[in-house]
N, C-alpha and C positions, 0 to 999 in steps of 0.2 A: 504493500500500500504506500511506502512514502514515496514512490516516483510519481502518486497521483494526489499527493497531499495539496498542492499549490491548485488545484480544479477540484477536489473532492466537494468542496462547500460553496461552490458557486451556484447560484441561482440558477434554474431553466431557463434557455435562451425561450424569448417571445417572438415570433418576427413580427414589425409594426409593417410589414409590404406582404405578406402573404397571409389569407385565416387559418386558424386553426385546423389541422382535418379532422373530421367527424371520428368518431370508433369505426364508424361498421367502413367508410371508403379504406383507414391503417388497415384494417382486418383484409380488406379483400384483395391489398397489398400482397400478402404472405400465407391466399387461399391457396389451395392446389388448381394446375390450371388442369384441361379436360387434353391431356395428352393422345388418349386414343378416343378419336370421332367418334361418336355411335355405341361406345363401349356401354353408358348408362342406360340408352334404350337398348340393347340387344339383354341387359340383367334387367331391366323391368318387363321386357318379353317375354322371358324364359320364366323367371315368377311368376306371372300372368299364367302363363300356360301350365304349369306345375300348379298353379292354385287348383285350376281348372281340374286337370285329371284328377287331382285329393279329393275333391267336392264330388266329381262323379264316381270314384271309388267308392267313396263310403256315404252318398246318397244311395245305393242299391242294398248295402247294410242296414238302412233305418226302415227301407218298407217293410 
């Protein structure tokens, strides 16, 4: 810590030329980006369709 003693207790820079940025725009800074196209809809497809068969499997078990 002492090579950072002389900044350790300085105040938060403010910049008086630019506002603040919000939480959520920091956040969306340092979100993951969508690397493979399509990859979210091809796992809510497949979901989709595996719900599907579960439901019709064991809809013929309740009658």
């Amino acid at each position: 810590m002492e090579e950072y003693e002389d900044i350790i207790n300085l105040p938060h820079h403010v910049s008086k030329r630019h506002p603040q940025m919000t939480m959520w725009n920091r956040a969306a800074q340092f979100a993951p980006f969508a690397a493979l196209v399509g990859y979210d809809e091809t796992i809510k497809e497949s979901a989709r369709k595996n719900e599907a068969r579960y439901e019709e499997e064991h809809e013929t078990f309740e009658d």
